[in-house]
MARMIKOL-448500 format. One line per 4 residues: number of its first residue (from 1); for each residue z negated, x negated, y negated of C-alpha. Coordinates in Angstrom, 1 decimal, padded with zeros to 4 digits. Layout:
residues N
NUM) Z X Y; ...
END
This chain:
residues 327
1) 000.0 000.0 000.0; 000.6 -001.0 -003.1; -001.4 -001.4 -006.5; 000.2 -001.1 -009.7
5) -000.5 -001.8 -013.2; -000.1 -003.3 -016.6; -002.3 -005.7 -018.5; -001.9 -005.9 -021.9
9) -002.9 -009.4 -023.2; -005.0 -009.2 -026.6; -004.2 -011.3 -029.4; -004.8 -014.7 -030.1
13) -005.4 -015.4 -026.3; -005.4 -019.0 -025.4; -002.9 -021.1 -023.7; -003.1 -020.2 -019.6
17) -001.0 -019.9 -016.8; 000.1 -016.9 -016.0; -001.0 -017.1 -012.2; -004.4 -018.8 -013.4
21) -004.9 -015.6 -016.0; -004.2 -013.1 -013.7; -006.3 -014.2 -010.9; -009.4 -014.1 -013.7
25) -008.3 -010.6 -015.0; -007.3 -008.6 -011.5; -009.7 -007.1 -009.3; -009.3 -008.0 -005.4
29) -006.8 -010.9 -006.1; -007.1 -014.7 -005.2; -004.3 -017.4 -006.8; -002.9 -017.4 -003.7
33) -002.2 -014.0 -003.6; -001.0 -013.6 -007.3; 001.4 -016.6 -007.3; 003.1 -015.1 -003.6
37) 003.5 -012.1 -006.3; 004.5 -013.4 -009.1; 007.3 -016.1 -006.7; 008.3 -012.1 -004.9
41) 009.3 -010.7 -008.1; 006.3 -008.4 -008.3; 005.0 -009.5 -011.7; 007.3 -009.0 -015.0
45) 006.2 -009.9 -018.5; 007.6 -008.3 -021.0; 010.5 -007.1 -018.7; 011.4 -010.0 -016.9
49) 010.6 -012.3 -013.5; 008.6 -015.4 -014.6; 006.9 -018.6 -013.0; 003.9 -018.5 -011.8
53) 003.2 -021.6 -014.3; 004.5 -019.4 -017.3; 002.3 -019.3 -020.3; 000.7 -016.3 -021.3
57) 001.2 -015.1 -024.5; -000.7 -012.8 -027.3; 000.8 -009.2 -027.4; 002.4 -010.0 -023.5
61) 003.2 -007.2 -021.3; 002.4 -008.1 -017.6; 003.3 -005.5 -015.1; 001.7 -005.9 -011.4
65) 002.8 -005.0 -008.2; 000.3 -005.9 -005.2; -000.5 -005.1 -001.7; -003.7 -004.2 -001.1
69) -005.0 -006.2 002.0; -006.3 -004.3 005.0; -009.9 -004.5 004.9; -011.8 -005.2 007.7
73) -014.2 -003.4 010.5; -017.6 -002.5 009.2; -020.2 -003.4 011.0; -024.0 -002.7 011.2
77) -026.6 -005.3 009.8; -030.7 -005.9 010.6; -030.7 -005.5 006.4; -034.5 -004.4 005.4
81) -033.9 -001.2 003.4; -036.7 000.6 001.4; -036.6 004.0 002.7; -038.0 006.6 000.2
85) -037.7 009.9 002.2; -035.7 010.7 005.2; -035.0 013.8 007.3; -032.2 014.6 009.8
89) -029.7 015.5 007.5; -030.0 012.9 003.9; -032.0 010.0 003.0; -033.1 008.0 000.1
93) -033.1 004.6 -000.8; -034.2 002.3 -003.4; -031.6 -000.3 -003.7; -032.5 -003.7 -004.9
97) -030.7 -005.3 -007.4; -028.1 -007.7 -006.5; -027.3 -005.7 -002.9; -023.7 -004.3 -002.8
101) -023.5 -000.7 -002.2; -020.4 -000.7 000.0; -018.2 -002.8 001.0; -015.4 -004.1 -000.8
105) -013.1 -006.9 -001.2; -015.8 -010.4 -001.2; -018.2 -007.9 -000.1; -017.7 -007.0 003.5
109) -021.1 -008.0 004.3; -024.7 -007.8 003.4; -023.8 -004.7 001.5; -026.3 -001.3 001.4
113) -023.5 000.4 003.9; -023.9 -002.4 006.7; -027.7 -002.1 006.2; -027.8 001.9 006.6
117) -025.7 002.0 009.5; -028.1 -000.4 011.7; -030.6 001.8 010.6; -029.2 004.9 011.4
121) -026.5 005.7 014.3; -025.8 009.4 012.2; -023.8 009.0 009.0; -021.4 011.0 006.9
125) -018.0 009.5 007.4; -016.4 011.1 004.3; -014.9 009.7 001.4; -017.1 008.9 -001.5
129) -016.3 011.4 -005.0; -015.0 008.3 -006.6; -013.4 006.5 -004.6; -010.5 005.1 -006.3
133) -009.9 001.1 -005.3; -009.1 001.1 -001.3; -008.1 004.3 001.4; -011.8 003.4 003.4
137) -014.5 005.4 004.5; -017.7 004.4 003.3; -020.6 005.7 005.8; -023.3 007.9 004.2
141) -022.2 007.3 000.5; -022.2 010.0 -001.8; -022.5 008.1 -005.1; -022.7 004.6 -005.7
145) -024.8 001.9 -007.6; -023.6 -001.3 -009.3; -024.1 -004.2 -007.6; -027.1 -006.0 -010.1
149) -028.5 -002.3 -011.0; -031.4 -001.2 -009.2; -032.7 002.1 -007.8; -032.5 005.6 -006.2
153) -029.3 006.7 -003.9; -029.0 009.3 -001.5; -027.1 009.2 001.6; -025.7 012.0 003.8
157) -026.2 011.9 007.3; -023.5 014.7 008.1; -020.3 015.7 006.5; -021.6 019.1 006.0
161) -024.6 017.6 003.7; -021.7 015.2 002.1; -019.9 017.8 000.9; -022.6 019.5 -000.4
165) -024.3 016.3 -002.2; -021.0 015.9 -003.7; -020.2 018.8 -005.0; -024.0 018.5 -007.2
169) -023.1 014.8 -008.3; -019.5 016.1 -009.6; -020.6 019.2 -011.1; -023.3 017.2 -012.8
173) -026.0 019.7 -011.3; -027.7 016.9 -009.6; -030.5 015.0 -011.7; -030.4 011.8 -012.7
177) -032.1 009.2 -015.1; -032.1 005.6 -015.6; -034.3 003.2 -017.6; -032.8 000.2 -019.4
181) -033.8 -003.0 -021.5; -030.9 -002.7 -024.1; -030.3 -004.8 -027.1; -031.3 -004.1 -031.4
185) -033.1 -001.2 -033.3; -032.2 002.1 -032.7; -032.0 004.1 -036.2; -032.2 007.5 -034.6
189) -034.7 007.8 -031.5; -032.2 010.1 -029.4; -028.3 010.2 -029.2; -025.6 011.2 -027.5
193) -022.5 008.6 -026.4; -019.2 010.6 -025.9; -016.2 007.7 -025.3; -013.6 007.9 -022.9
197) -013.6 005.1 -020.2; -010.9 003.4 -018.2; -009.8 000.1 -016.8; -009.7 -002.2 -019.5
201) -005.5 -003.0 -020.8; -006.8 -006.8 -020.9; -008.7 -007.5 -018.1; -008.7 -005.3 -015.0
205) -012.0 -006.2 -014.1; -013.7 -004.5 -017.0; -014.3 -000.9 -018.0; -013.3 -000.1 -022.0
209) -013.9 002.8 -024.2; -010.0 003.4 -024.6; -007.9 006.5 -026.0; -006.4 007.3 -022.6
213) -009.7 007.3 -020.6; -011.5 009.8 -018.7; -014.1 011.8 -020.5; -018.0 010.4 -020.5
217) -020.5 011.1 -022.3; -024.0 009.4 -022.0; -027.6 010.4 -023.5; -030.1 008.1 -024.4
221) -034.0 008.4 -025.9; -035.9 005.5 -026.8; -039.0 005.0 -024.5; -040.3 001.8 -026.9
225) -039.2 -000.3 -029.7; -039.4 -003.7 -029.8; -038.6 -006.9 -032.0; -035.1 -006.9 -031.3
229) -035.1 -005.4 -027.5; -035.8 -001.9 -026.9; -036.5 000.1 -023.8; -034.5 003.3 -023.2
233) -034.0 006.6 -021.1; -030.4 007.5 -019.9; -029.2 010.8 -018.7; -025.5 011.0 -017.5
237) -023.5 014.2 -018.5; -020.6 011.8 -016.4; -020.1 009.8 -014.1; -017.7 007.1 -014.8
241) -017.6 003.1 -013.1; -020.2 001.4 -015.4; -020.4 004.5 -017.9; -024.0 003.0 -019.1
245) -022.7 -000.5 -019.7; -020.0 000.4 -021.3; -021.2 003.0 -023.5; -024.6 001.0 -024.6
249) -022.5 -001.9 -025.4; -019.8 000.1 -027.4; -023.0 001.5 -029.6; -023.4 -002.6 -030.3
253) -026.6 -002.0 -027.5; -025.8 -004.2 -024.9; -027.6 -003.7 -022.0; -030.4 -007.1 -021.9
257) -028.6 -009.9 -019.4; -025.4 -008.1 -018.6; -023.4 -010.6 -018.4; -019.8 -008.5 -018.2
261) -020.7 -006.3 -021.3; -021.7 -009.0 -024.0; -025.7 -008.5 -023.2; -026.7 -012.3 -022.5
265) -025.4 -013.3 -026.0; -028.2 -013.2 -029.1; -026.5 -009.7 -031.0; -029.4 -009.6 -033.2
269) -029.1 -011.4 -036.3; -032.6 -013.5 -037.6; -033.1 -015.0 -034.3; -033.5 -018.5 -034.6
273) -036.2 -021.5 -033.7; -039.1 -019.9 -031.4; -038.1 -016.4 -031.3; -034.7 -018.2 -029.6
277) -036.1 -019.9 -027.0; -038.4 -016.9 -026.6; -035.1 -015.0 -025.9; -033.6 -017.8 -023.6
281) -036.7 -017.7 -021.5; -036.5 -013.5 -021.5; -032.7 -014.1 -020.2; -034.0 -016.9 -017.6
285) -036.0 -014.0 -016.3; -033.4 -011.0 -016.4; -030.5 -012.7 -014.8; -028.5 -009.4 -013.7
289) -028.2 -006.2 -016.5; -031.5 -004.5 -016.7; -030.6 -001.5 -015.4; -032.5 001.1 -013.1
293) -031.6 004.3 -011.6; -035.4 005.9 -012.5; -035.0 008.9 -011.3; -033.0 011.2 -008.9
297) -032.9 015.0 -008.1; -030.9 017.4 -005.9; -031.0 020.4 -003.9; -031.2 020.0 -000.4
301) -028.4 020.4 001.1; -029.7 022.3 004.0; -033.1 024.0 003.3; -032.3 024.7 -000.4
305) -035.1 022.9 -001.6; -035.0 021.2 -005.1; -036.1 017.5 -003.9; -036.8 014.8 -006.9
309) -038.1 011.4 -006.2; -038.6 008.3 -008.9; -038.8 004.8 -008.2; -041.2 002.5 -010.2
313) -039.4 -000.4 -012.4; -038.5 -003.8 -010.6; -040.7 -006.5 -011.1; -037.8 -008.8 -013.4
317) -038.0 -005.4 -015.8; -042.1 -005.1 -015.7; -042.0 -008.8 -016.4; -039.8 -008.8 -019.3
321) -041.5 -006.1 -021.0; -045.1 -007.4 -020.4; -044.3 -010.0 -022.2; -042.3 -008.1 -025.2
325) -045.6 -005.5 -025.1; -048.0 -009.2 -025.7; -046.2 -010.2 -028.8
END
């Protein structure tokens, strides 16, 4: 099968080669696999076939054409999982930062999916609501976690309960609430984010706020106020690939050490001398966004009960704010 689409390369971009850039900028791809591309006539800038040493240009058009590799059999794992309620149709997990929910391309094992289906012979094998990179059943997964944010998922047992689960996540019904460490002063306590997402034009491995987009809207509330950090309460009226990330840093909010979205740079103006290496030794402790799925609710799929669970704050989070609450 094949994946298309165009990148768009941003202005003033620096002298690369064309199989070098795109390697950095395409999801799933390795050099080798871009330059058999680019040599098979399946990359055009601007209209025409290039070399794979070409040099990309500001303002280039580059329009991608490649095969999405078969990915292989999944296979159960001895993973410890942190079970937060189980029955014999759903369960609950608290996922820790830095596991993979399912597996995907560099991520075939170790991930939340290999871990679940040691621990449990009965899982759902529909397709996840947003699927949208690779034809591949994920077992169990209803909705999905970033890799480096922490916190509550549910996981369906049955395809019955799948459908079910899903239906709540896409009609928003479900509950859901995350906590955040997130960059700067707020100037209003409460607000509501309303950007449309989509693959970013200059780097496919991004999300942007871009004209095209799907719809998303985000609501926040500040928990605290800090210095120049704050700590913050997210409700998702959406639920778009890294809609929190993307929205927080498009409000110049950045969520603390996410390293994609612009959040382990200094975007606080006056911080120099002690309060910088202060901040430095806050990032050496938060090294993944600081990001946690708080709370989850949903009706039960099978006894009709409204079920709500919340997961207490990971230690890297407690950490970092203990120390912002002793200042």
């Amino acid at each position: 099968m094949k994946n298309h689409f165009e990148i768009r390369v941003p202005p003033g971009q620096a002298k690369e080669r064309l199989d070098v850039y795109l390697t950095a900028h395409t999801e799933n791809a390795t050099r080798n696999k871009v330059q058999e591309a680019i040599k098979n006539g399946e990359v055009q800038v601007n209209g025409k076939t290039v070399k794979p040493s070409y040099i990309v240009l500001g303002n280039d058009c580059i329009e991608v054409n490649l095969n999405r590799p078969d990915p292989p059999e999944v296979k159960a794992e001895n993973i410890p999982l942190e079970i937060v309620y189980e029955d014999d149709y759903l369960l609950v997990v608290n996922k820790p930062a830095g596991m993979v929910t399912h597996p995907a391309y560099k991520n075939y094992t170790g991930t939340l999916v290999n871990a679940l289906m040691h621990h449990s012979e009965k899982l759902s094998q529909l397709h996840s609501e947003d699927d949208e990179e690779f034809d591949i059943v994920r077992p169990g997964i209803v909705h999905r976690l970033d890799k480096d944010t922490s916190g509550l998922l549910v996981v369906a047992k049955d395809e019955t309960s799948h459908q079910k689960l899903a239906k709540q996540f896409a009609a928003k019904t479900s509950e859901r609430e995350y906590n955040a460490i997130v960059w700067g002063k707020f100037k209003q306590k409460t607000g509501i984010i309303d950007a449309p997402l989509g693959r970013s034009k200059s780097d496919r491995k991004k999300v942007a706020v871009t004209a095209d987009g799907k719809n998303a809207t985000t609501e926040y509330e500040v928990i605290e106020q800090f210095d120049y950090l704050a700590l913050v309460k997210l409700h998702l009226r959406t639920g778009r690939t890294h809609q929190i990330r993307v929205h927080l840093a498009h409000i110049h909010h950045p969520v603390f050490g996410d390293e994609t979205y612009g959040g382990r740079e200094i975007v606080v103006s006056g911080i120099e001398g002690k309060k910088k290496a202060e901040v430095k030794n806050l990032l050496e402790m938060m090294p993944r966004q600081a990001l946690h799925a708080k709370k989850l609710g949903f009706v039960h799929p099978v006894t009709k009960k409204m079920m709500r669970f919340e997961s207490e704050l990971p230690v890297d989070m407690k950490d970092v704010l203990n120390l912002l609450k002793k200042k």
